[in-house]
N, C-alpha and C positions, 0 to 999 in steps of 0.2 A: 161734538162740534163747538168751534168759539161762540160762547151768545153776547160776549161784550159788543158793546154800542161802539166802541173806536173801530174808527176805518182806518187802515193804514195806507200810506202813499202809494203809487203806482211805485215810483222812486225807491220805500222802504219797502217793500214786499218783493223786487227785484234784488236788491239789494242780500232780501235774505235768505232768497231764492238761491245764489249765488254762494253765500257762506254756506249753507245746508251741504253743499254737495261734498266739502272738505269733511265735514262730521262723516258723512257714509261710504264713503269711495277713499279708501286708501292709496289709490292709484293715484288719484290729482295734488299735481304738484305744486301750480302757482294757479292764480286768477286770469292770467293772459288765459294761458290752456285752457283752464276750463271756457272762458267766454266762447272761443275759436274753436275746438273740438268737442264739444259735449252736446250730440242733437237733444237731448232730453231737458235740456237748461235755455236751447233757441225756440222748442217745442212751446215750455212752459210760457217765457218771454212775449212769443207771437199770442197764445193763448190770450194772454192778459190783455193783452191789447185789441184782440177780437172780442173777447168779453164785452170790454168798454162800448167798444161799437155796436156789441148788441142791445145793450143794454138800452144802446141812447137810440133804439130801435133804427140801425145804420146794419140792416138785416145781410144785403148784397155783400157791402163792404167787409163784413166780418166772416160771411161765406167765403169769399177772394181770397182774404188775407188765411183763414184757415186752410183752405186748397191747396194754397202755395207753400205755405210752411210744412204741411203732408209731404210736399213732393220731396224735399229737402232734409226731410229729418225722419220718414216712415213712421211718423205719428200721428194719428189721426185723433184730435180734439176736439168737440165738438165746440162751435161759440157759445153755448146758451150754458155749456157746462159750469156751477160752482164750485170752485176750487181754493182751498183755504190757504195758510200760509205756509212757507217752507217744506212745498213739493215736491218731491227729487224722483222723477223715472231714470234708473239707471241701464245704461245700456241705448232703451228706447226702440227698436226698431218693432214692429208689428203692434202696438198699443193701440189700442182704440177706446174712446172715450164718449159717451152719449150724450145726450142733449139734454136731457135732464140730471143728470149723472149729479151729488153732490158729493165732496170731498175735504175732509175736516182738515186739521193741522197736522204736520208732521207725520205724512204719508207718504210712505214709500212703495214706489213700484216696478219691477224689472218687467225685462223684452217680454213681449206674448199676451202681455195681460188685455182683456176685454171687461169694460166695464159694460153691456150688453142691455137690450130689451128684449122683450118676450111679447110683446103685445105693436099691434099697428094702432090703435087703441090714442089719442090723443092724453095728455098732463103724465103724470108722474112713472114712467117706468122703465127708468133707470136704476143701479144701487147708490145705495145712501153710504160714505164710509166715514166711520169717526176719524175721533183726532187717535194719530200714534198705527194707524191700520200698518201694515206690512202684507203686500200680494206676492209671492211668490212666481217664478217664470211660466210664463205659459197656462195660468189661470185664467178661469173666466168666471167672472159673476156676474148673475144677469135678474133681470128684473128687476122690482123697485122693492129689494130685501135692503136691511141693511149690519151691516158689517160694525159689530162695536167697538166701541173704545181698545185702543190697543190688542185686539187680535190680530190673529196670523195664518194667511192664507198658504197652504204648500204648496207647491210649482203642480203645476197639469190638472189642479183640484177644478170641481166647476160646480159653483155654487149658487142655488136657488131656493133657500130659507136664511132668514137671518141669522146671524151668529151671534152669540153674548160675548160680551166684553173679555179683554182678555183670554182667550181663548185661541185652539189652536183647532184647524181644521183639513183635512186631507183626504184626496180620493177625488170620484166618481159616483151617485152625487157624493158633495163635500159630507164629512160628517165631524163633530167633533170628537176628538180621540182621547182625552183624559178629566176624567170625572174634575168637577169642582173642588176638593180637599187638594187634589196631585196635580192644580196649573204649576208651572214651571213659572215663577216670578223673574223677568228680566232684573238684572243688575244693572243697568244704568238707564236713561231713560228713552234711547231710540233701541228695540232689540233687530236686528239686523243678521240673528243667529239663526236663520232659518232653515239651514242642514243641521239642525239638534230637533229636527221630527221625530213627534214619538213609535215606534216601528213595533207595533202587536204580537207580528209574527215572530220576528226576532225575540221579542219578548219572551212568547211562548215558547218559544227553540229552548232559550235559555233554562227556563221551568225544567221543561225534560229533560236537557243535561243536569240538571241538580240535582233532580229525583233519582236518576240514573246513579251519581256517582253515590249518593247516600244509600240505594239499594246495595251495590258492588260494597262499601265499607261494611254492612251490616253482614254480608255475605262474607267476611274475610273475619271479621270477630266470630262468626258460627266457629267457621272453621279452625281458628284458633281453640276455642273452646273446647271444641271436639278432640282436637289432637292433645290439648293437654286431659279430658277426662282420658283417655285411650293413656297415658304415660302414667295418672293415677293408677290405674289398674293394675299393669303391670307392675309397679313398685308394690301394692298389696299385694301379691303372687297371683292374682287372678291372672289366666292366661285369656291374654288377649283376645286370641280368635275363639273364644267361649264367650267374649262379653257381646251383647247388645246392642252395637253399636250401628247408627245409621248413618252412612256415608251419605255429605251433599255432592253431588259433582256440580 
């Protein structure tokens, strides 16, 4: 999470709101488009400004204006949610967002995602996601765990323990899938590579055919062996079918 003291504008935090979405979406082509077709960019926009009204305790006002921006763009924000800078939900439609929910910098989120409670229970319990998080479609994380620094949620995971930084997590509940030494370190600094999930079983598939084809080679040097001791013999005059010989089939 940013802990610098600078607040940035309503003005510059739209603003970069805005550029953000050309870094993640290949698709977008000028600034018109995006302002006019992108519910995940009117979503964040209304967000902000429900924010404000809550804050300045304008509780109705910021309920209104949230309702209405649901109806219009299938995402549902909560006003009381904190949300950092350069947020880009792509896609957008079925998003849900909590009321305590906090959300660091340069967080990205596709269609499906639930940032969820567990508790009817009043204060904190929502998830916490650092700066750099990447959610995956169709996840949900729920409670007031929180999501560190640049990890990465996979599509349909549904997570209820914190995640350490950097980290990758997948399934039902979520688990992390590759030890500490073997994170896959992004190459630049938003990773947006989130079909490069580590896949265990495939993994293991792969083991087996290896081990497989190294038995099959070891089985083909036997038998080479074999037929040339079996051609020694013969060339010493020992007749063949008198020698010793143990056929592999």
């Amino acid at each position: 999470m940013d802990t610098s003291t600078h607040q940035p504008s309503l003005l510059q935090l739209l603003r970069e709101d805005l550029n953000c979405v050309f870094e993640r979406d290949p698709a977008a082509r000028n600034r018109l488009e995006v302002l006019l077709t992108y519910p995940g960019l009117h979503a964040i926009v209304a967000h902000r400004l429900a924010h404000g009204l809550w804050k300045r305790d304008l509780r109705f006002a910021a309920r209104w204006l949230s309702y209405f921006t649901r109806m219009f763009t299938q995402i549902d924000i909560h006003p009381g949610a904190a949300i950092g800078r350069r947020f880009f939900i792509d896609h957008g439609c079925g998003v849900v967002i909590g009321e305590t929910a906090e959300i660091g910098n340069d967080v990205t989120l596709y269609h499906g995602v639930t940032l969820g409670g567990v508790s009817w229970n009043p204060g904190k319990r929502h998830p916490t996601l650092c700066d750099g998080v990447m959610v995956g479609a169709g996840a949900k994380i729920l409670g007031p765990v929180t999501v560190g620094k640049l990890a990465r949620v996979g599509a349909n995971s549904v997570v209820i323990h914190d995640i350490p930084e950097s980290m990758t997590v997948v399934g039902i509940p979520g688990r992390v899938v590759l030890p500490e030494d073997q994170r896959r370190q992004p190459q630049r600094g938003i990773d947006l590579d989130h079909h490069l999930m580590p896949d265990p079983v495939g993994r293991a598939v792969a083991t087996l055919l290896g081990r497989i084809d190294d038995l099959e080679a070891q089985l083909v040097m036997l038998k080479r062996e074999q037929a040339a001791g079996r051609q020694d013999l013969v060339e010493a005059g020992t007749p063949a079918n008198n020698a010793r010989i143990v056929t592999i089939h």
